[in-house]
OpenMM code with the backbone's topology and positions (N, CA, C; nanometers):
from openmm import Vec3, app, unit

residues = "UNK UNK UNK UNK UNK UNK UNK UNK UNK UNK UNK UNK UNK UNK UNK UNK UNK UNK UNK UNK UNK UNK UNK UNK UNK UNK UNK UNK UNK UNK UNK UNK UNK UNK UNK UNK UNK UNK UNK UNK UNK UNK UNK UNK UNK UNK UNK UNK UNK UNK UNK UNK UNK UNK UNK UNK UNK UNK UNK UNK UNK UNK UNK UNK UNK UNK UNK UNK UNK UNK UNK UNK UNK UNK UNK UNK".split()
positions = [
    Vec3(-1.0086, 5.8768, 0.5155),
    Vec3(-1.0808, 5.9917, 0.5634),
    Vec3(-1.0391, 6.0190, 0.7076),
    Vec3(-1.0593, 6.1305, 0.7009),
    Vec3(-0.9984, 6.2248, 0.8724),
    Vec3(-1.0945, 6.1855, 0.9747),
    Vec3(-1.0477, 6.1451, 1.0850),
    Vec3(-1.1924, 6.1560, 1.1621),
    Vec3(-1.0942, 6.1888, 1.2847),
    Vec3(-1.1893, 6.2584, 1.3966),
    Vec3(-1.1104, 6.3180, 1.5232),
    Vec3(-1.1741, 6.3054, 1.6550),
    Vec3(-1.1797, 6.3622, 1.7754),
    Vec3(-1.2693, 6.3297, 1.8474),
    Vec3(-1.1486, 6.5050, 1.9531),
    Vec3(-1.2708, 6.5438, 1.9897),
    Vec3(-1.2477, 6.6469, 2.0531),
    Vec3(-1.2504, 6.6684, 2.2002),
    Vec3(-1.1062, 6.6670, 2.2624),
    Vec3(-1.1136, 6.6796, 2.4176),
    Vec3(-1.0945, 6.8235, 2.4732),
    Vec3(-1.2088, 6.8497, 2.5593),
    Vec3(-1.2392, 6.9471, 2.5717),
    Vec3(-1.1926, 6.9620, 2.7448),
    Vec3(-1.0735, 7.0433, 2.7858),
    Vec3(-1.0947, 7.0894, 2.9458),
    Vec3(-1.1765, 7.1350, 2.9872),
    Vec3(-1.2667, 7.1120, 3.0540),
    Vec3(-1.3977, 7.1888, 3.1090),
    Vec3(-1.3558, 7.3025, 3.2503),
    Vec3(-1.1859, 7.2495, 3.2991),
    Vec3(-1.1694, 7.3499, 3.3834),
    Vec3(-1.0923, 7.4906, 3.3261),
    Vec3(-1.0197, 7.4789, 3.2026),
    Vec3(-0.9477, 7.5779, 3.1534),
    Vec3(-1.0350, 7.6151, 3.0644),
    Vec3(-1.1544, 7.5849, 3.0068),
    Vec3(-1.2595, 7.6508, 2.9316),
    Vec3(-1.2942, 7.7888, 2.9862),
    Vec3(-1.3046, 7.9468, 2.9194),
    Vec3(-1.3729, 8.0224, 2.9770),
    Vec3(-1.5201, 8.0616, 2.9460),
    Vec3(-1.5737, 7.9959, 2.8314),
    Vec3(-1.6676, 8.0168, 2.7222),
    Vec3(-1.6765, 8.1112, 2.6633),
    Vec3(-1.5514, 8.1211, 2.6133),
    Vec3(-1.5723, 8.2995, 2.5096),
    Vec3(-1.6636, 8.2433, 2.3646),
    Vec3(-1.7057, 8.1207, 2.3349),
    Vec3(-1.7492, 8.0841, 2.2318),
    Vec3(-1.6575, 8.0203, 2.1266),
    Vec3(-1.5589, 8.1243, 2.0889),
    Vec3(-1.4867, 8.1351, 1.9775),
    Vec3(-1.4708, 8.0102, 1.9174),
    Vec3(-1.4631, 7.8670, 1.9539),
    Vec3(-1.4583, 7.7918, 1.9299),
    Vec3(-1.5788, 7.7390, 1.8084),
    Vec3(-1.7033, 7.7685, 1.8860),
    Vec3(-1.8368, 7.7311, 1.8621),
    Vec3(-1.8518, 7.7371, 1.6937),
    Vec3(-1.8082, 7.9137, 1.7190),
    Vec3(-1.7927, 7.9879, 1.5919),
    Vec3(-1.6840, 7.9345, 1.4724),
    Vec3(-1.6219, 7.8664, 1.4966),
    Vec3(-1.4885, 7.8067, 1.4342),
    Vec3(-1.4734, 7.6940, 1.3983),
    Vec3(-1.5855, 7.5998, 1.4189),
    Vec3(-1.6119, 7.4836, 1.4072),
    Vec3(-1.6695, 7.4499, 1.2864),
    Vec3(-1.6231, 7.4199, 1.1628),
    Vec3(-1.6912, 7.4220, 1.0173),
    Vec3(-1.8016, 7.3359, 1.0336),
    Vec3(-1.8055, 7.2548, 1.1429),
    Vec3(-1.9034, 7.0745, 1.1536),
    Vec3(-2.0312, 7.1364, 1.2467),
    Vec3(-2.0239, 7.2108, 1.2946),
    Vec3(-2.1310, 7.3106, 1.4046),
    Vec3(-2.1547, 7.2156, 1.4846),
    Vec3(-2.0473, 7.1503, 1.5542),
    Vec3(-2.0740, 7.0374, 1.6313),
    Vec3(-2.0573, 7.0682, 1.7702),
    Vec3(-2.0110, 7.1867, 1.8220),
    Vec3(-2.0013, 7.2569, 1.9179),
    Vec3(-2.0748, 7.3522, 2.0119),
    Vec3(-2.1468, 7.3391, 2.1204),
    Vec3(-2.2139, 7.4179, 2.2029),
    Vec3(-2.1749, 7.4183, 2.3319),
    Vec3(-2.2357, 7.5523, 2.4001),
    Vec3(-2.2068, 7.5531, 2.5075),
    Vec3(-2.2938, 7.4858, 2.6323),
    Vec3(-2.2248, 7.4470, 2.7361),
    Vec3(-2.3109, 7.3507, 2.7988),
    Vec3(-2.4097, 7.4012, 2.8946),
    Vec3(-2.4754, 7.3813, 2.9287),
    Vec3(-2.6113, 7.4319, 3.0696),
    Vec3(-2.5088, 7.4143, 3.1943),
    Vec3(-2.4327, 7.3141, 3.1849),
    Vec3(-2.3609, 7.3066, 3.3452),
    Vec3(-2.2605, 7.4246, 3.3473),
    Vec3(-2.1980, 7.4363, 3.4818),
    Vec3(-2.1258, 7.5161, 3.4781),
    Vec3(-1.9615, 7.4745, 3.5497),
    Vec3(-1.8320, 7.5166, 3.5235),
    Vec3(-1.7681, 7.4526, 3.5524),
    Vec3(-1.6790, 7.5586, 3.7215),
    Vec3(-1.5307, 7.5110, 3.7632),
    Vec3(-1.5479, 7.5544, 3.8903),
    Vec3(-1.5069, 7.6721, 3.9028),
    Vec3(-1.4636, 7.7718, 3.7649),
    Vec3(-1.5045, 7.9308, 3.7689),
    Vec3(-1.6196, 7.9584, 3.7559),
    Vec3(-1.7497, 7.8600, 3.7697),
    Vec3(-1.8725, 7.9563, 3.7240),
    Vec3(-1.8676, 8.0061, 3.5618),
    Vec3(-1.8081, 7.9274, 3.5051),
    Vec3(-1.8340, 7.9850, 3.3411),
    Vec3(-1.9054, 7.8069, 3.2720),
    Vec3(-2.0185, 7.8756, 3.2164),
    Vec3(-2.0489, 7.7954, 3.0769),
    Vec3(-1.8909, 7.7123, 2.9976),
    Vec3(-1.9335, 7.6092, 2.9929),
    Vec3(-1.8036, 7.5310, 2.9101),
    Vec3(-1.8617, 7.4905, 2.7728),
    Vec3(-1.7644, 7.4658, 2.6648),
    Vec3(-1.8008, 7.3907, 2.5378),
    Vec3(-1.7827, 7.2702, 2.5650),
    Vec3(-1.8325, 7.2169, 2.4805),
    Vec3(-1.9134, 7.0459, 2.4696),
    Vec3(-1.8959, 7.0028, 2.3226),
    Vec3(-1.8932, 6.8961, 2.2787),
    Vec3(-1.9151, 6.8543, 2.1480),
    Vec3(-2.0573, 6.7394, 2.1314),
    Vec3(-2.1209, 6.7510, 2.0909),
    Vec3(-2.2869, 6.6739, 2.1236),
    Vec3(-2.2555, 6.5820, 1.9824),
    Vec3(-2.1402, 6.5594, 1.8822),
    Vec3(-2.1613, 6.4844, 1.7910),
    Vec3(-2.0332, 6.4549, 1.6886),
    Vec3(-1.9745, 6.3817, 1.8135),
    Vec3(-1.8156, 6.3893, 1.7974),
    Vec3(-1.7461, 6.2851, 1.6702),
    Vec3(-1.9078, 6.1391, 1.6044),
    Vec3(-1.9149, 6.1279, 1.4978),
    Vec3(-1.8709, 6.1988, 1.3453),
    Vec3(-1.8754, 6.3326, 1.3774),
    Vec3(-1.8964, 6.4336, 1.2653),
    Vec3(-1.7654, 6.5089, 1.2841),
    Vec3(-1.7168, 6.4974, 1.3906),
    Vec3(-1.5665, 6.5856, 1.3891),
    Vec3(-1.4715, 6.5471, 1.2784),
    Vec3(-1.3951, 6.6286, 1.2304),
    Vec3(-1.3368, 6.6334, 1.1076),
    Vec3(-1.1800, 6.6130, 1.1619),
    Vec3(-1.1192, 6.6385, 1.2623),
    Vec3(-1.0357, 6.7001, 1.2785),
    Vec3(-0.9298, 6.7935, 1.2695),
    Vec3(-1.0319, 6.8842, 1.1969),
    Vec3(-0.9609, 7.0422, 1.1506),
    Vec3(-0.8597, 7.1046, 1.2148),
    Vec3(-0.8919, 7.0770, 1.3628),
    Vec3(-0.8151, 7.1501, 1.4555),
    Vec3(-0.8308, 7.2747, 1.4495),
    Vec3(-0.9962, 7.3396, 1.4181),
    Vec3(-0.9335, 7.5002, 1.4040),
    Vec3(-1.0077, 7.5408, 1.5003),
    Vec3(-1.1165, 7.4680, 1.6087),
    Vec3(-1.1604, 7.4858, 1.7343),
    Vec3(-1.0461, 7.5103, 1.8029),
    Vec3(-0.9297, 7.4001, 1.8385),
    Vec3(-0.7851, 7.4215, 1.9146),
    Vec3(-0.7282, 7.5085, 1.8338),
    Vec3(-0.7429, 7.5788, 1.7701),
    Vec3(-0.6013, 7.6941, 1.7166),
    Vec3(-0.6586, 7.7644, 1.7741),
    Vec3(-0.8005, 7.8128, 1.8063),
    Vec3(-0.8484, 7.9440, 1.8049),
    Vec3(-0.8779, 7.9906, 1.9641),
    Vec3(-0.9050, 7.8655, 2.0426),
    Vec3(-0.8558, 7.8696, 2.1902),
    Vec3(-0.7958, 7.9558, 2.2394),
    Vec3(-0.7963, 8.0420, 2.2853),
    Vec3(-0.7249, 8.1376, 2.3725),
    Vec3(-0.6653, 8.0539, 2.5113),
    Vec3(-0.7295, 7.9751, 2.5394),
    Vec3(-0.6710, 7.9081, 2.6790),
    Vec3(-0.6438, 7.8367, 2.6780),
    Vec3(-0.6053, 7.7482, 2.5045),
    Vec3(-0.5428, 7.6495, 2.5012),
    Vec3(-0.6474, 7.5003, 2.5691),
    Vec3(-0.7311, 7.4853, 2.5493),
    Vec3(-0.8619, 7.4080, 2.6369),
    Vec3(-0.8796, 7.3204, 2.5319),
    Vec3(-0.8542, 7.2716, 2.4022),
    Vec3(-0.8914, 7.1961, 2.3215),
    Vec3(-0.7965, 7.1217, 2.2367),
    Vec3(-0.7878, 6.9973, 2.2857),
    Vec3(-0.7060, 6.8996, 2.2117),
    Vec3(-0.7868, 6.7942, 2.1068),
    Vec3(-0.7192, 6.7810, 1.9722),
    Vec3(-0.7855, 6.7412, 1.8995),
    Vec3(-0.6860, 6.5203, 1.8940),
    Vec3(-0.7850, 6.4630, 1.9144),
    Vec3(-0.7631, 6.3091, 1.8879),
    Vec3(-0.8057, 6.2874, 1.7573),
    Vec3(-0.7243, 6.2445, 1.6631),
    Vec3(-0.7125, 6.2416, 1.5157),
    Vec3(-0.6398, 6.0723, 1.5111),
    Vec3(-0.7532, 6.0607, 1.3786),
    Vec3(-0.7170, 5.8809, 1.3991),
    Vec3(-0.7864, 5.8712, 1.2507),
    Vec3(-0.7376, 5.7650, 1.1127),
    Vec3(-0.8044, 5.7773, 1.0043),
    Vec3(-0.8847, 5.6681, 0.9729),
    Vec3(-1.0102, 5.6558, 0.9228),
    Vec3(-1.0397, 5.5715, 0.8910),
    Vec3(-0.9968, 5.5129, 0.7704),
    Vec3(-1.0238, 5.3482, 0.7636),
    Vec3(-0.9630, 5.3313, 0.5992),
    Vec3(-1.0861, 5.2150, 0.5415),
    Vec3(-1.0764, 5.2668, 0.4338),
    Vec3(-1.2038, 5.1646, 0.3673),
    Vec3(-1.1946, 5.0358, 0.3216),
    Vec3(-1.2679, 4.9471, 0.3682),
    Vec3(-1.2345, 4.7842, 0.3196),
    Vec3(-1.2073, 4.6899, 0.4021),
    Vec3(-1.1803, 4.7732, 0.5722),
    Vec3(-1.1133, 4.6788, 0.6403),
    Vec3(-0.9756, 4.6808, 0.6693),
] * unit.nanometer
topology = app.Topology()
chain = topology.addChain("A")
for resn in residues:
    res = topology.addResidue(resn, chain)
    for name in ("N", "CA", "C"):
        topology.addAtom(name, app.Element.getBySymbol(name[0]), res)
């Protein structure tokens, strides 16, 4: 099974969302802090559940999301 973990630039983030929206796992929100343009950044609050779809990073416009993809295997 796929499992991933989602690195998110918080300085090349602009928060257009699009991501949020693109995320089949809805594991994605935007954060209360703000980063050093003054824009809302995305966050992942449950990086357990990431799939590694990669379709948060395709859909990036600023290129802000790298996906860490690693598989689990059963049994040990």
């Amino acid at each position: 099974m796929a499992r991933g973990k989602p690195e998110i630039d918080l300085e090349a983030c602009t928060g257009c969302e699009k991501c949020i929206d693109a995320c089949p796992q809805k594991i994605l929100k935007m954060s209360d802090n703000y980063n050093r343009r003054v824009e809302h950044f995305a966050v992942c609050f449950d990086e357990g559940r990431c799939t590694a779809c990669v379709d948060c990073a395709d859909i990036c416009p600023e290129y802000a999301i790298r996906i860490w993809s690693f598989s689990i295997t059963a049994g040990g």
